[in-house]
Rosetta silent file (secondary structure, phi, psi, omega in degrees, C-alpha in Angstrom):
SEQUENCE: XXXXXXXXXXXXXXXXXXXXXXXXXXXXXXXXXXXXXXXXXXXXXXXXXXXXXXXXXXXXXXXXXXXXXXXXXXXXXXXXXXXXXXXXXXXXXXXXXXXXXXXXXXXXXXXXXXXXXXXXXXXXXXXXXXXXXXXXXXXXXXXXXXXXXXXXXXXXXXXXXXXXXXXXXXXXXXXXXXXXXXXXXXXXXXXXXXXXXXXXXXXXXXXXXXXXXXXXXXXXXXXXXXXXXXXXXXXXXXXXXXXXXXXXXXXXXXXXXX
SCORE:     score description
SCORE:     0.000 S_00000001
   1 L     0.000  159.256  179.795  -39.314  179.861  -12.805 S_00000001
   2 L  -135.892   60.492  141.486  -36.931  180.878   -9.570 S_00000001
   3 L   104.257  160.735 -160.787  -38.447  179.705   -6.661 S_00000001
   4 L   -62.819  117.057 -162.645  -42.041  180.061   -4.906 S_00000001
   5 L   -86.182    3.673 -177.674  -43.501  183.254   -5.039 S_00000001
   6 H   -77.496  -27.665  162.795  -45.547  182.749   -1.174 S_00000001
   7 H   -59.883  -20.834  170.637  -41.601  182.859   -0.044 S_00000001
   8 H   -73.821  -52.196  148.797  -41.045  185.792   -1.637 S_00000001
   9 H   -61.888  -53.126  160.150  -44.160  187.549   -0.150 S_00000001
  10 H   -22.550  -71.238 -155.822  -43.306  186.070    3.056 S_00000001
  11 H   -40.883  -32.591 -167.609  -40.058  187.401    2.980 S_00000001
  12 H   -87.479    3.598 -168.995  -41.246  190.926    2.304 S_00000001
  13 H  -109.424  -10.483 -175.507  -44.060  190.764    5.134 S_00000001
  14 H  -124.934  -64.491  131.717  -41.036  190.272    7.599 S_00000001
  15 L    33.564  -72.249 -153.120  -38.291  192.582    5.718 S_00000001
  16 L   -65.363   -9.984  164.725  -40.730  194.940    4.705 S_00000001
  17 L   -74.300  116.286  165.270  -41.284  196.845    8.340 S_00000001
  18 L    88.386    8.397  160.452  -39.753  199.944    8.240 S_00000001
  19 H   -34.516  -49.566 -160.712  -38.650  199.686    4.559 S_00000001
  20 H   -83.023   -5.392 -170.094  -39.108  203.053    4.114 S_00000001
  21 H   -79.054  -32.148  159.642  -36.512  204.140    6.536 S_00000001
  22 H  -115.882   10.418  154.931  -33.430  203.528    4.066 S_00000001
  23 L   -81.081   43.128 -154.968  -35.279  203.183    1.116 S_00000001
  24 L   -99.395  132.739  177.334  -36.068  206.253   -0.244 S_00000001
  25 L   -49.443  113.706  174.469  -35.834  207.117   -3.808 S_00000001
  26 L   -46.127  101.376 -148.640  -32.809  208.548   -5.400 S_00000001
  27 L   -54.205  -33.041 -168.306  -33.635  211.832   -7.359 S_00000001
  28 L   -76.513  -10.727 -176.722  -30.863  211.292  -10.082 S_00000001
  29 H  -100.278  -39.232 -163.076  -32.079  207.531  -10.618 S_00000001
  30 H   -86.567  -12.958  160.374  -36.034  208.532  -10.309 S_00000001
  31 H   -68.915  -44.930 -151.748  -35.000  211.257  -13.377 S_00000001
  32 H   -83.942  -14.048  145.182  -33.493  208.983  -15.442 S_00000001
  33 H   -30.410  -79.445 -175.277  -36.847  206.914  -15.088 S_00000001
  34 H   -62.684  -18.271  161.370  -39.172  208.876  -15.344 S_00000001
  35 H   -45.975  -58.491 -169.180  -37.322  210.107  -18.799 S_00000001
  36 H   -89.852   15.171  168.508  -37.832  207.125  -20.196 S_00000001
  37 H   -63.812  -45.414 -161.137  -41.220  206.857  -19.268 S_00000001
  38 L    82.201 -141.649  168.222  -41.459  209.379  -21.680 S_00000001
  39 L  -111.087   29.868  157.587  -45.051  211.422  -22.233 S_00000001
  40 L   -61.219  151.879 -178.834  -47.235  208.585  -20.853 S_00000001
  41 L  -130.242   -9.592  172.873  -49.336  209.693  -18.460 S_00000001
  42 E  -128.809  124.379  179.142  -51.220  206.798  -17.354 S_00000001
  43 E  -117.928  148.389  176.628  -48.390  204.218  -15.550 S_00000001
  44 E  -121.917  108.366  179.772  -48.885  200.956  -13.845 S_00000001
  45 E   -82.999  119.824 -179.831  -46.067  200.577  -11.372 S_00000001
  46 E  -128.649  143.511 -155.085  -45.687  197.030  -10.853 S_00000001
  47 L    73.530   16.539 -166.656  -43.780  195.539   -7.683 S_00000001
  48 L   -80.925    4.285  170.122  -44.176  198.884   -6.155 S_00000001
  49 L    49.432 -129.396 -178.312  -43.503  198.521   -2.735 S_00000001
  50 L   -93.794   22.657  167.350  -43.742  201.626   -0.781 S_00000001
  51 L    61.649   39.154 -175.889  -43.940  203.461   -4.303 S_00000001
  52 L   -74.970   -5.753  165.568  -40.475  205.830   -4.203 S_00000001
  53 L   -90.570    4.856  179.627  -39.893  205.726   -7.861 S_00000001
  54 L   -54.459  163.509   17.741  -43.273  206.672   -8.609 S_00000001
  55 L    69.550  110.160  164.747  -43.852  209.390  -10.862 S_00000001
  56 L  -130.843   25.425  167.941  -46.463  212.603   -9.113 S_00000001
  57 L  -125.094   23.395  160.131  -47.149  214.206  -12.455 S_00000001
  58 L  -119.634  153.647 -175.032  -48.706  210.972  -13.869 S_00000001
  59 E   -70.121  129.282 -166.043  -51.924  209.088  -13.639 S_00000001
  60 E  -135.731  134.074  162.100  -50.093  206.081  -11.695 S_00000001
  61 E  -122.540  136.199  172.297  -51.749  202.752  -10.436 S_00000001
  62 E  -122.780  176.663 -178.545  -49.531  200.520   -8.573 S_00000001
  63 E  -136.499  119.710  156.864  -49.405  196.789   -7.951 S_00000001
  64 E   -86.269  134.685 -153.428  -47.715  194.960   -4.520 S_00000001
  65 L  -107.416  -53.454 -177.650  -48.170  191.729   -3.895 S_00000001
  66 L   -50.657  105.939  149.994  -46.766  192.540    0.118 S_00000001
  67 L   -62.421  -27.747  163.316  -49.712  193.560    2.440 S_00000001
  68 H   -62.502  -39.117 -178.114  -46.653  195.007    4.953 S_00000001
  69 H   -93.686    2.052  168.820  -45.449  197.377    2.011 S_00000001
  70 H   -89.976  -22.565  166.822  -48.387  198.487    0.923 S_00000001
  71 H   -65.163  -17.371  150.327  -49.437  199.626    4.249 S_00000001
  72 H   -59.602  -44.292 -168.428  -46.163  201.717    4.066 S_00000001
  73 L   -62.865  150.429 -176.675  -47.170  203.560    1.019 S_00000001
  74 L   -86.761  168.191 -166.644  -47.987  207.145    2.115 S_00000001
  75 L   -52.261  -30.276  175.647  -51.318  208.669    1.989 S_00000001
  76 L   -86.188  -21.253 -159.772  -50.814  210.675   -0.849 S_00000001
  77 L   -21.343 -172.740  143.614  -49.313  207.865   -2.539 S_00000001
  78 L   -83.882  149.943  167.419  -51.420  206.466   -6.056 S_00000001
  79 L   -39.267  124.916 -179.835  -53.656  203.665   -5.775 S_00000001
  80 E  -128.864  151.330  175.970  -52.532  200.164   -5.130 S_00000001
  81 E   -88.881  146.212  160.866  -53.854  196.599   -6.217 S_00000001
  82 E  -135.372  114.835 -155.123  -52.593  193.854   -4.342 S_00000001
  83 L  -145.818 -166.623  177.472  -51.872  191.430   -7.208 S_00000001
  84 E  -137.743  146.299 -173.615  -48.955  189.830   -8.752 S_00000001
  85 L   -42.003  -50.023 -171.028  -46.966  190.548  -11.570 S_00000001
  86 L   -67.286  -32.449 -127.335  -47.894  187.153  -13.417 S_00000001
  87 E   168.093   73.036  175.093  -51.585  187.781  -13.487 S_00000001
  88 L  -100.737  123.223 -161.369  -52.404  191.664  -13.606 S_00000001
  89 L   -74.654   78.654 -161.945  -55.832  192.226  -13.242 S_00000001
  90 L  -164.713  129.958 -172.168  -56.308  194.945  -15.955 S_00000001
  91 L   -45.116  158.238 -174.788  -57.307  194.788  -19.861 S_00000001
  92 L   -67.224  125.491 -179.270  -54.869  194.870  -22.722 S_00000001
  93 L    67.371   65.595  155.050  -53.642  198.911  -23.414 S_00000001
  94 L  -100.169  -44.761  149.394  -54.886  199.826  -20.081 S_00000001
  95 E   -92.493  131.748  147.608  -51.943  201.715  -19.916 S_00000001
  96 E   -23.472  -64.661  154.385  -49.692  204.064  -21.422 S_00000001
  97 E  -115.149  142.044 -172.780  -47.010  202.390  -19.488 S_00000001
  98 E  -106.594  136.934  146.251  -45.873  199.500  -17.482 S_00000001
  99 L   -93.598 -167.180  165.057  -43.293  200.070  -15.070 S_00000001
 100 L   159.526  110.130 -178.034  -40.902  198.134  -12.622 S_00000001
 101 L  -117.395  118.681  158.918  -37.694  198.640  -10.199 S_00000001
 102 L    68.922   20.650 -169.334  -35.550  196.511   -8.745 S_00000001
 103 L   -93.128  -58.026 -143.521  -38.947  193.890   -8.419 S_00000001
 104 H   -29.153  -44.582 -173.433  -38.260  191.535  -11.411 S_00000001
 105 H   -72.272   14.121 -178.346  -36.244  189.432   -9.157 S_00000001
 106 H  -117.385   -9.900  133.413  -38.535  188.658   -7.040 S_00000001
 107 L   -18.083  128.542  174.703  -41.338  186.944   -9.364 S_00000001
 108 L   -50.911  -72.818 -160.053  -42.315  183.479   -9.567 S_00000001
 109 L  -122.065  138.806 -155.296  -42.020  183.627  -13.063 S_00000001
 110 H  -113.832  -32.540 -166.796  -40.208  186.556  -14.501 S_00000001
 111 H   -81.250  -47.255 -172.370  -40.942  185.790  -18.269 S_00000001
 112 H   -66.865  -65.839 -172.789  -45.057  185.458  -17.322 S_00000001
 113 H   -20.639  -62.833  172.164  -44.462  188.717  -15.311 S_00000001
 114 H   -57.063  -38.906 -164.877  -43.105  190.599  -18.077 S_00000001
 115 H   -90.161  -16.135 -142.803  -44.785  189.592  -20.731 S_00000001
 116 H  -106.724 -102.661  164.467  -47.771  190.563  -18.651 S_00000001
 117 H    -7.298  -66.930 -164.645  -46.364  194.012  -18.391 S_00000001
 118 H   -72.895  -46.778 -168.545  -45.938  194.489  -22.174 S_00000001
 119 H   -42.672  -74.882 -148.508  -49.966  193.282  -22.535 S_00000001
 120 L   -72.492  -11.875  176.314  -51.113  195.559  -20.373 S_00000001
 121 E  -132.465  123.948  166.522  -49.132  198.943  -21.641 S_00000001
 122 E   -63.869  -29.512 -167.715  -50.064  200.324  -25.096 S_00000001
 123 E  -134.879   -1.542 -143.373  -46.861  202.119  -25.653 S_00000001
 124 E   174.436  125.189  176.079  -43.896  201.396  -23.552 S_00000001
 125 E  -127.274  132.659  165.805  -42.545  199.004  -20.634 S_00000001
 126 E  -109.223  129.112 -152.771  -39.675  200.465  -18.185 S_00000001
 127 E  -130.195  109.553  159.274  -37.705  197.632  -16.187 S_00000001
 128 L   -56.534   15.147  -76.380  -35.318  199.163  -13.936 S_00000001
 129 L  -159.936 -165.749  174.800  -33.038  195.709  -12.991 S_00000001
 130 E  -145.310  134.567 -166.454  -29.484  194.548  -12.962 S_00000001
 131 L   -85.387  121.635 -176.932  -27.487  192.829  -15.227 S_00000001
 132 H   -70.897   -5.606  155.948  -25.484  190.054  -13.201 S_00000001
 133 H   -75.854  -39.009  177.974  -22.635  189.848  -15.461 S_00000001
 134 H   -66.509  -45.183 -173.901  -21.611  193.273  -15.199 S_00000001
 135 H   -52.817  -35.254  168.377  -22.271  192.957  -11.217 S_00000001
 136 L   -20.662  -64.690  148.728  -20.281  190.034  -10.900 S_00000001
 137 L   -63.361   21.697  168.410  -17.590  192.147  -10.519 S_00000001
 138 L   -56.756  117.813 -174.220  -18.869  194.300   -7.704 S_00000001
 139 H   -53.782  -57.950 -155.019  -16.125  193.872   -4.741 S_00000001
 140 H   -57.344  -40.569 -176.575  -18.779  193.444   -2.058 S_00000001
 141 H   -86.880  -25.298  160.729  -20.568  189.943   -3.678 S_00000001
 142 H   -79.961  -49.800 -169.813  -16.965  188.864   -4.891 S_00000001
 143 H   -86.617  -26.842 -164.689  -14.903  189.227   -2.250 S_00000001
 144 H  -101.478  -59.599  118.922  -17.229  189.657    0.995 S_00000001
 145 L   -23.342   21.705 -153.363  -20.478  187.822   -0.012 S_00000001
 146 H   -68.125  -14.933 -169.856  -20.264  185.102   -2.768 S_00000001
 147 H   -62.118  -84.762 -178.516  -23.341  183.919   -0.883 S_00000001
 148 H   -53.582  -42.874  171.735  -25.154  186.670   -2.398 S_00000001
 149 H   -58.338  -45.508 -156.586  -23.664  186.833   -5.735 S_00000001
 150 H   -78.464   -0.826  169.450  -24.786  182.968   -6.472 S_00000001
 151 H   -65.587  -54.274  173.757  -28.475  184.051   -5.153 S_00000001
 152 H   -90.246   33.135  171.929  -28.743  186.737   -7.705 S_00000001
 153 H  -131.735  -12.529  152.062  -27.640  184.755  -10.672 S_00000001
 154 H   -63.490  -39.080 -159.800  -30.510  182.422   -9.497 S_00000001
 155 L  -100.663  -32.778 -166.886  -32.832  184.840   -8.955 S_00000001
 156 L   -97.672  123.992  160.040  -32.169  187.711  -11.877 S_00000001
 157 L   -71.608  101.869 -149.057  -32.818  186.944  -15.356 S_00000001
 158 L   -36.762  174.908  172.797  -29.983  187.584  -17.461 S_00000001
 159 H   -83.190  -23.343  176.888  -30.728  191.208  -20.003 S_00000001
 160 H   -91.104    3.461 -164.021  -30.769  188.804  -22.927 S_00000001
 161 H  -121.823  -50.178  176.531  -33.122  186.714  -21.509 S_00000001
 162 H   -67.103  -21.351 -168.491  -35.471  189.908  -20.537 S_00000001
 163 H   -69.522  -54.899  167.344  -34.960  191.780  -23.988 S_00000001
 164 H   -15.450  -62.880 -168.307  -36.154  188.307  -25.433 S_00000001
 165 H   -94.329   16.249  167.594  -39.420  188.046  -23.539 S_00000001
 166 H   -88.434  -42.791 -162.991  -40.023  191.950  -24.166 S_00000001
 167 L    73.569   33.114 -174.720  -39.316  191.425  -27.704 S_00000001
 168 L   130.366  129.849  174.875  -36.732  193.779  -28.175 S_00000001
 169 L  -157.248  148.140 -177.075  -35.579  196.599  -25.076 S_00000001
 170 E   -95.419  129.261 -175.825  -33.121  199.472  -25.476 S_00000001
 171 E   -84.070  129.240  147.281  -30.210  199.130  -22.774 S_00000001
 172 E  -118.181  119.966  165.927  -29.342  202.091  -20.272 S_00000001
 173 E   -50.329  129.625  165.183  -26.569  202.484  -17.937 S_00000001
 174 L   -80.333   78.120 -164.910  -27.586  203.394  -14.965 S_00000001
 175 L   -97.120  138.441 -145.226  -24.430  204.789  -13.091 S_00000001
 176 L  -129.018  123.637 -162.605  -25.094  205.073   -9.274 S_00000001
 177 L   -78.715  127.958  159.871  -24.257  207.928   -7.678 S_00000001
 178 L    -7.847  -58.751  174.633  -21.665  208.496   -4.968 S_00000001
 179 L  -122.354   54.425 -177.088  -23.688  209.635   -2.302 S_00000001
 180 L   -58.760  112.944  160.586  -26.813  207.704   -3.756 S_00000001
 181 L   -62.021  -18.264 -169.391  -29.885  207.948   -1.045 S_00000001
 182 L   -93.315  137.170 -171.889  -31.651  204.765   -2.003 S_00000001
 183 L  -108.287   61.749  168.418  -30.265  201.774   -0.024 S_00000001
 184 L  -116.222  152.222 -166.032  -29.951  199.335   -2.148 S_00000001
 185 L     3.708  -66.435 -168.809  -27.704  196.445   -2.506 S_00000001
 186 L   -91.795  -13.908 -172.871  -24.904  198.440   -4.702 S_00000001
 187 L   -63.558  -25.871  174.243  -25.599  201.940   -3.932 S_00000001
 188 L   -79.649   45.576  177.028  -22.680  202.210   -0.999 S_00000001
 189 L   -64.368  -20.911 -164.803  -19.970  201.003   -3.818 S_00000001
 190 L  -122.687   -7.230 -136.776  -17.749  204.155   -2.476 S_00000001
 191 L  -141.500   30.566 -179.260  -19.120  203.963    1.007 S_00000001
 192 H   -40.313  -40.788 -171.660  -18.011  200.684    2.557 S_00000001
 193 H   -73.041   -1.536  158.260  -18.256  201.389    6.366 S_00000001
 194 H   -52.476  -42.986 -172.607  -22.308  201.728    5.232 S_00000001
 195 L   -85.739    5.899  170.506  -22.424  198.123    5.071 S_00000001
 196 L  -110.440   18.535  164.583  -21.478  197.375    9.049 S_00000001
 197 L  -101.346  135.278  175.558  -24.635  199.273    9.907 S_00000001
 198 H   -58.762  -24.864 -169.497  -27.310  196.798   10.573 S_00000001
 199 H   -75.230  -31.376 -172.262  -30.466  199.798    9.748 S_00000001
 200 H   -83.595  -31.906 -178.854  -28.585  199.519    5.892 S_00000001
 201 H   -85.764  -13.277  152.065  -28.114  195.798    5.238 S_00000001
 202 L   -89.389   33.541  167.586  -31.271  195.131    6.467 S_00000001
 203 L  -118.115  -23.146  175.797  -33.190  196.801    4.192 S_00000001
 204 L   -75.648  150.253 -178.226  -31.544  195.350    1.627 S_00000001
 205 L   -77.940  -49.336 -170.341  -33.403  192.215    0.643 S_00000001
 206 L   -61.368  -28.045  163.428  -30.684  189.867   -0.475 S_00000001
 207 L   -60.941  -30.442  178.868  -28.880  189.942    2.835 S_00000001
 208 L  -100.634   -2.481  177.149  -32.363  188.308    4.752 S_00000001
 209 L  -124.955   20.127  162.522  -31.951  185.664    2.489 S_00000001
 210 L  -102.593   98.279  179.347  -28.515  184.035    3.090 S_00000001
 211 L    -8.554  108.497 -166.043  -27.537  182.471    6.433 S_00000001
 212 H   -69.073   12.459  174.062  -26.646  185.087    9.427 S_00000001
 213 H   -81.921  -45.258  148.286  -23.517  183.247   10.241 S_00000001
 214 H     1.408  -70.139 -162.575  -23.028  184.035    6.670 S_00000001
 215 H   -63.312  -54.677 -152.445  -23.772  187.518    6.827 S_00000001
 216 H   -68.689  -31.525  174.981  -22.140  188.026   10.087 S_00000001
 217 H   -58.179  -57.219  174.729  -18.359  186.069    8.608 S_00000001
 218 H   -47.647  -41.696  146.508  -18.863  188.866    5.778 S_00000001
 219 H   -38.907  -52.572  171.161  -19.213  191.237    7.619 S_00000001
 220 H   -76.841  -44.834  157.331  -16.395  191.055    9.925 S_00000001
 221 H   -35.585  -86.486  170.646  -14.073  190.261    7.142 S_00000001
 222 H   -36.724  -55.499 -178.364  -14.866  193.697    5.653 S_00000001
 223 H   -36.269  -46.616 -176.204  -15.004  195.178    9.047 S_00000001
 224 H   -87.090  -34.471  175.298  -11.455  193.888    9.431 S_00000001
 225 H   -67.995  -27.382 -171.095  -10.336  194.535    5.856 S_00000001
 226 H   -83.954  -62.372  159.594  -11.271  198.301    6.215 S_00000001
 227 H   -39.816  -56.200 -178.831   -9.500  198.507    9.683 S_00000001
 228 L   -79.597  -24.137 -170.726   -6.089  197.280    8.403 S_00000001
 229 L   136.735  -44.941 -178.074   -6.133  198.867    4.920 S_00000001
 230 L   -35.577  -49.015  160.902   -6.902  196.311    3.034 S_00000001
 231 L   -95.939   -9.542  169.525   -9.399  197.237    1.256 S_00000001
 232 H   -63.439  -38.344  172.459   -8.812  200.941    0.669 S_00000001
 233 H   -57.096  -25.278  159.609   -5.400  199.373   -0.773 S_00000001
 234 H  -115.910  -24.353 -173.228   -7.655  197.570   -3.731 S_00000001
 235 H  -133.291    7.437  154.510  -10.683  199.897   -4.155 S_00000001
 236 L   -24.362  -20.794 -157.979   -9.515  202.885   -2.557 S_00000001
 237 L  -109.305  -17.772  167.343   -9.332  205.076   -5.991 S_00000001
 238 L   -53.414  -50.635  166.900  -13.630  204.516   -5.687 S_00000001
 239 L    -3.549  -61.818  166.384  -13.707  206.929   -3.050 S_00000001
 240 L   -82.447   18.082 -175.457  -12.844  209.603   -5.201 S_00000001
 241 L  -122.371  178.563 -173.477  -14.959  209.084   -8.169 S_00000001
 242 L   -77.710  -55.612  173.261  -18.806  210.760   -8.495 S_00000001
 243 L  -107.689 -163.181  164.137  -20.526  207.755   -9.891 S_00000001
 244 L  -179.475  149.133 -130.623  -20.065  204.436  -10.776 S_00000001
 245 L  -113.876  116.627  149.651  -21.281  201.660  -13.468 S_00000001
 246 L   -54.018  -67.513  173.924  -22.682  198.803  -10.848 S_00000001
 247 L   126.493   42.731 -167.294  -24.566  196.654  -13.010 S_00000001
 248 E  -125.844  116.554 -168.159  -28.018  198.317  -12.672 S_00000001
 249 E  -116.005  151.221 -170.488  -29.861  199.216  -16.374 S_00000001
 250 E  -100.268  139.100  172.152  -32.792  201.033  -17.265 S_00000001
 251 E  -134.702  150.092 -177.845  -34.333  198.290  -20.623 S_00000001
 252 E  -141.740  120.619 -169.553  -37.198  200.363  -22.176 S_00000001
 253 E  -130.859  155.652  177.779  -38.909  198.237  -24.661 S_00000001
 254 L   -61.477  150.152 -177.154  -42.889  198.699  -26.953 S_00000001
 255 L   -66.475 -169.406  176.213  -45.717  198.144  -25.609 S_00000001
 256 L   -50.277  -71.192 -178.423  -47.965  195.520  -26.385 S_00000001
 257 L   -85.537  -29.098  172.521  -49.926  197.549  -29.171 S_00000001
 258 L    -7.953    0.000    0.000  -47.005  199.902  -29.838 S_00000001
């Protein structure tokens, strides 16, 4: 286990206003999903927040734990449960597919969660997640934010540790595109001066959970590093590329009955 999941829902009931304003799903990330979704047609979204990776030519149910984000999801959205991962209230092969982005790390128990997941989808589970060894290097949590780095090595369960309690999952890079719309933690990788606006770092979740003197020393540090040169003088050659390998993996592993 990684810590209490009523802190986790907390956190996301005071976070979670206005979520939707930089969190909107990336098309080139929400392809390479829904690819490996395959031809299920009935998905269980789990962790779905305000549902931007959803799928709108599948039978989709989702499940949110967060009474603030589900009141976000739009109108048209698919139907949401408000459950938890660890206990989903729905029969073995109820689905085609289980889904999940960017949630795992937020789970009481990430092994019950999963494992869960695979019951519950007859042919397929898609985990959307990040592997913290490759991220490790990521400039922002090494150099600016170490804060943040040792949070998500708490919080994220290594890829050998999920492919385990999946029983086998096929790895995909995910490489996150240059002018990536979805605001999350790594998507400005090319984009530094993104990360002094207060509407983008608070939407990221990891950032509400580290101390705001914290935040605020990191912050100026970049702020200052950026001014003089400094950091265009070590990551400067990102700038110029289209995409870039993060640490964020698609694992697509059989279902339950599979």
């Amino acid at each position: 286990m990684r810590g209490p999941l009523p802190t986790i829902v907390q956190h996301y009931d005071v976070i979670g206003a206005n979520y939707t304003a930089r969190r909107r799903a990336d098309p080139r990330i929400a392809a390479s999903i829904h690819s490996a979704l395959g031809d299920a047609r009935r998905v269980l979204n789990v962790g779905a927040g305000a549902g931007s990776y959803e799928p709108q030519d599948r039978l989709v149910t989702a499940v949110e734990p967060s009474r603030v984000m589900i009141e976000q999801r739009p109108p048209e959205s698919a139907g949401v449960v408000q459950a938890i991962a660890e206990a989903l209230p729905f029969q073995d092969g109820a689905f085609d597919a289980a889904m999940a982005v960017l949630s795992v790390h937020h789970w009481r128990d990430a092994e019950r969660g999963l494992r869960e997941m695979r019951r519950v989808a007859s042919d397929r589970v898609v985990l959307l997640t990040w592997d913290c060894e490759r991220g490790e290097d990521f400039w922002l949590t090494r150099d600016y934010f170490p804060d943040i780095a040792a949070w998500d090595r708490q919080r994220f369960p290594s890829n050998h540790e999920v492919i385990e309690w999946l029983d086998g999952a096929e790895g995909i890079v995910v490489p996150v595109p240059f002018d990536c719309v979805d605001g999350f933690l790594g998507a400005f990788w090319g984009r530094p001066e993104a990360y002094l606006d207060p509407a983008v770092h608070r939407g990221m979740s990891t950032f509400a959970l580290i101390e705001p003197a914290v935040v605020e020393a990191g912050l100026q540090q970049l702020e200052d590093d950026l001014r003089s040169g400094a950091w265009d003088a070590k990551y400067g050659e990102l700038r110029r590329l289209a995409s870039f390998d993060v640490g964020y993996r698609l694992l697509v592993a059989r279902g339950g009955s599979a």
